[in-house]
N, C-alpha and C positions, 0 to 999 in steps of 0.2 A: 291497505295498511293495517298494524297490528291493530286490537283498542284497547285490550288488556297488556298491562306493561308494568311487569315487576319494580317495585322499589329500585332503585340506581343502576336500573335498566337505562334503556336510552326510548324516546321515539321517534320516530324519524318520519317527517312531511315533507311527500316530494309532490312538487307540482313542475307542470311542462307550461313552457310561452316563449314564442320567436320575440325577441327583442333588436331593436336597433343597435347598431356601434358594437361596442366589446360588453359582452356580460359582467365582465369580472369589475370593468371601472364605471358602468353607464347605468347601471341598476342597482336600486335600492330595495333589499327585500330583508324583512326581518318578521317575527313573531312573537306576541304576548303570551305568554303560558301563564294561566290565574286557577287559584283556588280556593275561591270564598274571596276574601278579601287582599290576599297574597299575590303579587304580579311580578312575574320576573321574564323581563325581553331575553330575547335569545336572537342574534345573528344569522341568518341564511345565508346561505354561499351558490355559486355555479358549478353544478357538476359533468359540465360537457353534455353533449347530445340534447339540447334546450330544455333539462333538468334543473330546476332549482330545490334544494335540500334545505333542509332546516333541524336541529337536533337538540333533544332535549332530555336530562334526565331527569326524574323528578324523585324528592326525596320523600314524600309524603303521600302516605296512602288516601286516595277518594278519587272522585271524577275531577278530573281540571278541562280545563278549558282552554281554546286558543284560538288569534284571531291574528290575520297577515295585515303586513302593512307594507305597501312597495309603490315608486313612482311608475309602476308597469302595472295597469288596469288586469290584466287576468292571474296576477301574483298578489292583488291588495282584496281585502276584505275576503278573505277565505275563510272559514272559520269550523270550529270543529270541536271534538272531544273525544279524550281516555279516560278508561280507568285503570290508577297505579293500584296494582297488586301487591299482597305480603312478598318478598324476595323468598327466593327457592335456598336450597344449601348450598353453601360455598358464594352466596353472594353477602356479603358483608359493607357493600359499600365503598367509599373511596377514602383513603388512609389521612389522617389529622393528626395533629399535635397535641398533646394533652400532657400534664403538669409540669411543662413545660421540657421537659430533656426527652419525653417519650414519645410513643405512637398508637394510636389505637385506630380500628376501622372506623365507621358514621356507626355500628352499631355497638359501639363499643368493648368491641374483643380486642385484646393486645395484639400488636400489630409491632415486631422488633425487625430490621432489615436486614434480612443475609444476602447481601448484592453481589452481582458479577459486572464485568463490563466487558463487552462485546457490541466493538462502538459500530460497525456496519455491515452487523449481518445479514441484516433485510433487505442489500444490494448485491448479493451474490446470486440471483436465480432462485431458482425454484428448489435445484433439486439439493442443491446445500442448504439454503432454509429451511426446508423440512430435515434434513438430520440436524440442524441445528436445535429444532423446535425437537425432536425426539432424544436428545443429547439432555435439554430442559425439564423433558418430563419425570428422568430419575435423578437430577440431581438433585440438590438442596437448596436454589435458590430461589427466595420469593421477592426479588429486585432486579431488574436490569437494564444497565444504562446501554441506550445504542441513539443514534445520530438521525436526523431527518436527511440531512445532508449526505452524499458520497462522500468519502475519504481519498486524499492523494498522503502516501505515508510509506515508509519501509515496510514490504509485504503487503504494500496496497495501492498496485501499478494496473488495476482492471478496473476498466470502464463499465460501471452500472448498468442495469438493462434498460433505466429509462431516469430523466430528466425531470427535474420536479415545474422546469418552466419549455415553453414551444419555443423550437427551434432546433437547431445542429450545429455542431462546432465544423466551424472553416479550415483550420489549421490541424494538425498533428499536435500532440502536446510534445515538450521537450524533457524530456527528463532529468536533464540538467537544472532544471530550475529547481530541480531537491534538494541540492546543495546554493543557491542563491536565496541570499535574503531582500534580492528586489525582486519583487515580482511585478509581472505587467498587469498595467490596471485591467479595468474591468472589462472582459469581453464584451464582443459585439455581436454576436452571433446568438446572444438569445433575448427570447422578448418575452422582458422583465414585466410588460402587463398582462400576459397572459397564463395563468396554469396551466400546469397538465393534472389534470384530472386523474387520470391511470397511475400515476404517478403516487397519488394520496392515496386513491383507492386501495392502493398496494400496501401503503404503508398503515391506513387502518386494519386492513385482513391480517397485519402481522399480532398490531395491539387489542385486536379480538383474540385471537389463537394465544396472545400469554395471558389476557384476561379471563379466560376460560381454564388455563392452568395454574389461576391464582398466583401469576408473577406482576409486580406492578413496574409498572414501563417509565423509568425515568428519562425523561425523550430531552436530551440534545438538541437545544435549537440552531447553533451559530459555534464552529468550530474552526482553528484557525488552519487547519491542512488539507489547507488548496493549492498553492505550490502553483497559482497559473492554470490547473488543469481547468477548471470551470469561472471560477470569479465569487463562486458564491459568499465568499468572506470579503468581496469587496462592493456591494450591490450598495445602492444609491440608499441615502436614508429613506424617502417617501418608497422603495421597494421591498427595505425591510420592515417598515412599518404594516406596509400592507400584506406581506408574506406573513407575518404576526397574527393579523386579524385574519386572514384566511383560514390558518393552522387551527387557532382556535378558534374557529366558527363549525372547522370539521371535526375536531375531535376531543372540543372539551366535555363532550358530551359522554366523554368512556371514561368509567369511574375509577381505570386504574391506571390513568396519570398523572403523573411529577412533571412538571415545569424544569427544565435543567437549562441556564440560557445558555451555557456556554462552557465547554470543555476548554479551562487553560486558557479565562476569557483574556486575562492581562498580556496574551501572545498574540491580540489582534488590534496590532497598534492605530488600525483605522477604526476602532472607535474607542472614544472618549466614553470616561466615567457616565456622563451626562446622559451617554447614548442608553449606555448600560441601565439607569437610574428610569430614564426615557422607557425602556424594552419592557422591566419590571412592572411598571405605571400601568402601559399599556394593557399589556397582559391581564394584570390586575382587574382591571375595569372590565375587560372584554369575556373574563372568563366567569360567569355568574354561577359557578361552581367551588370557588375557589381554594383550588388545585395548591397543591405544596410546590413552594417555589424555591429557588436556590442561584449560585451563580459558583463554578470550581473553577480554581485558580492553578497555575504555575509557580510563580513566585511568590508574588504578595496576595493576598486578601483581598476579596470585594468586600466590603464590610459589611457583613453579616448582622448587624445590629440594626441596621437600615429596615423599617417598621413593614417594607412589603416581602421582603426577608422571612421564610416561616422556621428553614433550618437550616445548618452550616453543614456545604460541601466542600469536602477539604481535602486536597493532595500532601500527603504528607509523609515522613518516616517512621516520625518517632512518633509512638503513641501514647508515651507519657504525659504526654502535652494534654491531653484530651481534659483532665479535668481542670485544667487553664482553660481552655476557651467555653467550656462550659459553664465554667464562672462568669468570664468573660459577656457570653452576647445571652444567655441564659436562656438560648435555645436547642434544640438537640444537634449536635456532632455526627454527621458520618463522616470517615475518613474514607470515601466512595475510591481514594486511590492511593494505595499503602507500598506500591510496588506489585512486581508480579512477577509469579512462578515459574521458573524457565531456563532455561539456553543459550537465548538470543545475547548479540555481541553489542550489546546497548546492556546499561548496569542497570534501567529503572525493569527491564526483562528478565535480570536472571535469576531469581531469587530463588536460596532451597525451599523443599517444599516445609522444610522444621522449620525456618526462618518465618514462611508466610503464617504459617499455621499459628506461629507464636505473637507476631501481631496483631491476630485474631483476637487472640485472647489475652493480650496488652489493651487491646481498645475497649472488646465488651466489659472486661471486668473493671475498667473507669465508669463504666455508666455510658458509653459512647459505642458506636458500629462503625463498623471496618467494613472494607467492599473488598471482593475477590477477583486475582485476574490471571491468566496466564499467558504465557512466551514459549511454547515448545517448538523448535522449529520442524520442521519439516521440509521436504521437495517440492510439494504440491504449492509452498508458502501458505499455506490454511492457517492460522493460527487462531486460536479459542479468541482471544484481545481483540480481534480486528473483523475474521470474516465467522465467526462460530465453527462451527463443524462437532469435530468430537473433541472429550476432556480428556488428556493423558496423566495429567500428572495426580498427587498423593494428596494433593487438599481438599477435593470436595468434600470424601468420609469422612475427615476429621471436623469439617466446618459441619458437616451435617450434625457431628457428635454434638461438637459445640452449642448448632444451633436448639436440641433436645437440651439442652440442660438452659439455657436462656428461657427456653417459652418455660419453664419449668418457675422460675424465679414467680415470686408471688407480685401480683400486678402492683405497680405501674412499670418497676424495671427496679436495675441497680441505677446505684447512684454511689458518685464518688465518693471515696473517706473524704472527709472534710475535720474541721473540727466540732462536729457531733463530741461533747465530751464521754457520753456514755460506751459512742461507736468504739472511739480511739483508746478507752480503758479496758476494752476484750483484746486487744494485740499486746502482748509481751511483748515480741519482737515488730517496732516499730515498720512498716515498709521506707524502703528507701533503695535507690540503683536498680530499677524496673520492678520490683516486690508492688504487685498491685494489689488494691483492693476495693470491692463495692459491695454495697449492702444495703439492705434494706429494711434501715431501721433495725434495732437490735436481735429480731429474729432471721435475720440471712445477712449473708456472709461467703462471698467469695473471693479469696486469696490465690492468686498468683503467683510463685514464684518463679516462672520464665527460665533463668539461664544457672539460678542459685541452688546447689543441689544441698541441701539441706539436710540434718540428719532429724530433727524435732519439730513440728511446728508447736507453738505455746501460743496458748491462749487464757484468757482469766475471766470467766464465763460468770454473768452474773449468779448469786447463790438460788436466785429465788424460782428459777429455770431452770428446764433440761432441753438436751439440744444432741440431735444428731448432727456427727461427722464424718464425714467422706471424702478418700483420699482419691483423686483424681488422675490419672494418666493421660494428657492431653494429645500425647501424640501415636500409645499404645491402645488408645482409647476403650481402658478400662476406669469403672469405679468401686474403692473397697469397703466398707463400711468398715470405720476406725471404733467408733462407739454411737450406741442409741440413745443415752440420757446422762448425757454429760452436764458437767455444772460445776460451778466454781472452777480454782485453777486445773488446768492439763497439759499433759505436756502427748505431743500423739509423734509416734514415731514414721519418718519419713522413709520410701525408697533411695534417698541421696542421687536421683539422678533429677534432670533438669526436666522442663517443661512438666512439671507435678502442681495442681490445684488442691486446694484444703475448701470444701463446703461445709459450712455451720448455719444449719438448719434449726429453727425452735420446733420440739419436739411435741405433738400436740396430742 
């Protein structure tokens, strides 16, 4: 095993021992990781083939230390030592919350989210994986949400190549149950106390390959479209408990996870708020890292104001809203699901690509993040949303634009107009009917006007100040320089078409 181990590396202690009964319920095996006076236990798991794993990442450079503890005599008092090294480039750590609406790595670099969702790509084989992962590498996004779970869903009638628990399904699925809202309880045909090891293993080698391409994996634990095919949305409480503490015993240990408990949890009427509160809790405790956690909804809200709660994921249309809930739970907003780009014969699928483009930039310029999806159909049924493959349509470039002029904004991020009375005396023209605006403090300033083709934008620029402005083409994705050292009133003359940004910059 390694001994030198980068900063929010991971390192990993494997030990072999035959045990009695089932590994996964009959042994106890865990680890103290110390450094000097600092001690933080970490969970071991069973990795098949009389493998027991243990994982750890540490954030703090020097030698630490560690020492087993297990009711299985040749798994307890093992003990040992690394040393965490400075991190290499491109590791920056695992992403936080900071002053409160924004994001930054553990080493404190701006960290803003340009997400996609492609909720089961990791279940389509090998050789769609890898073009999905090479689809990944030129795009723009440094987030993505996908599922631990298999999908049963329009466009998503293939069976996985493997099972996250042992066993085989008895029966054929029916396909008909896509359209019934009863579905049959929980299968019998697999055994809920055993893992598949292969299973996980798979699903780590995905979240190393985005971790390596600096995308963070907002991992889906519990999602409600099973449709009958597996049962995994209806597994006994003490099995989701324990799939919880497995999941993260394997993988809180990679530093570019999000917590996500549940895609559209309020669509999985077998469980209770309680459960939900219950899942969070757990989590919480188990993961000695602690990882950004969330819960995305359908209808109503999980209430995001709830203290194990780090930031609000939100299904939503309108991104007006954004600086309401930011008030609201006075945590940070993604709107991780805004609709998506496409064709398909479902409305939250077909949306143009000016339309999604312009939500974009409805939500960044509240001080909030939007997530990207698309619906193109095809033969093959591939579709970017569901199993990866390749991106067809006209939003990646333009979010890519977008996302250069974000990381651009001077740290911590924008933040909503509010009544700041100094912010709200540089607009002539008040925003109002989608007219967004965020800034950052009197020296930045980014207006939106979306669908308003405007002939002037006015501004009333303090005197004691100069400030560049730039006229923005959000969808032609150019920018013009209007003026360098602007100050007191101006009035700057627009192209009159829609989707135009106005940046006021202090001029330094």
């Amino acid at each position: 095993m390694r001994t030198d181990i980068e900063k929010w590396d991971y390192f990993e202690l494997v030990l072999e021992a035959e045990t009695p009964g089932n590994p996964f319920l009959d042994v106890d095996f865990s680890v103290v990781f110390s450094l000097g006076h600092r001690c933080l236990p970490v969970a071991g798991f069973y990795d098949g083939d009389l493998r027991f794993l243990a994982r750890f990442m540490p954030d703090t450079e020097g030698e630490w230390q560690y020492m087993t503890a297990s009711n299985i005599p040749a798994l307890d008092g093992v003990s040992g030592s690394f040393t965490c090294v400075p991190p290499s480039a491109g590791n920056r750590g695992p992403v936080r919350v900071i002053d409160s609406y924004h994001f930054a790595y553990a080493d404190g670099s701006a960290y803003h989210p340009v997400g996609t969702t492609c909720y089961v790509w990791n279940h389509q084989g090998d050789a769609l994986e890898e073009e999905t992962l090479a689809t990944l590498a030129s795009a723009p996004f440094n987030k993505i949400r996908m599922c631990v779970f298999p999908k049963r869903y329009v466009y998503n009638n293939n069976e996985p190549p493997l099972y996250p628990f042992e066993g085989e399904r008895s029966s054929p699925w029916d396909p008909a149950l896509l359209n019934n809202y009863r579905y049959p309880e929980t299968p019998d045909f697999w055994d809920f106390e055993r893992f598949n090891p292969a299973y996980f293993q798979h699903l780590e080698k995905r979240i190393l390959q985005l971790r390596d391409m600096n995308i963070e994996v907002d991992l889906i634990i519990f999602h409600p479209y099973d449709y009958g095919a597996w049962g995994f949305d209806k597994m006994p409480a003490e099995v989701n408990d324990r799939y919880l503490r497995y999941l993260v015993a394997r993988v809180a240990a990679l530093r570019n996870i999000w917590w996500s408990f549940a895609n559209e949890f309020d669509l999985m009427a077998d469980h209770s708020l309680a459960d939900w509160d219950r899942y969070f809790k757990l989590v919480q405790q188990q993961d000695p890292y602690d990882h950004l956690r969330s819960n995305h909804n359908a209808r109503r809200f999980y209430d995001h104001g709830k203290p194990w709660v780090t930031h609000c994921s939100i299904q939503r249309h309108d991104m007006t809203q954004i600086p309401r809930w930011l008030n609201e739970y006075k945590k940070p907003v993604i709107v991780d699901e805004c609709g998506y780009e496409g064709d398909i014969g479902n409305a939250f699928g077909s949306l143009s690509a000016e339309e999604m483009v312009a939500r974009h930039w409805l939500g960044f310029a509240t001080g909030g993040y939007v997530g990207h999806g698309e619906c193109y159909e095809h033969d093959d049924d591939v579709l970017w949303w569901s199993k990866g493959g390749k991106l067809y349509g006209e939003c990646p470039a333009r979010i890519a634009f977008l996302r250069e002029i974000i990381e651009a904004v001077p740290p911590p991020g924008l933040f909503p107009l509010s009544t700041d009375r100094e912010v709200l005396d540089m607009l002539v023209d008040r925003p109002y009917n989608g007219i967004t605006v965020g800034h950052n403090g009197v020296d930045y300033l980014l207006i939106y006007y979306w669908m308003h083709q405007l002939k002037y934008a006015r501004l009333n620029l303090p005197q004691d100040k100069r400030y560049r402005i730039d006229i923005i083409d959000t969808w032609h994705m150019t920018i013009i320089e209007a003026e360098n050292a602007a100050t007191g009133s101006v009035q700057i003359k627009l192209p009159r078409r829609n989707y135009i940004a106005v940046r006021v910059e202090r001029a330094h």
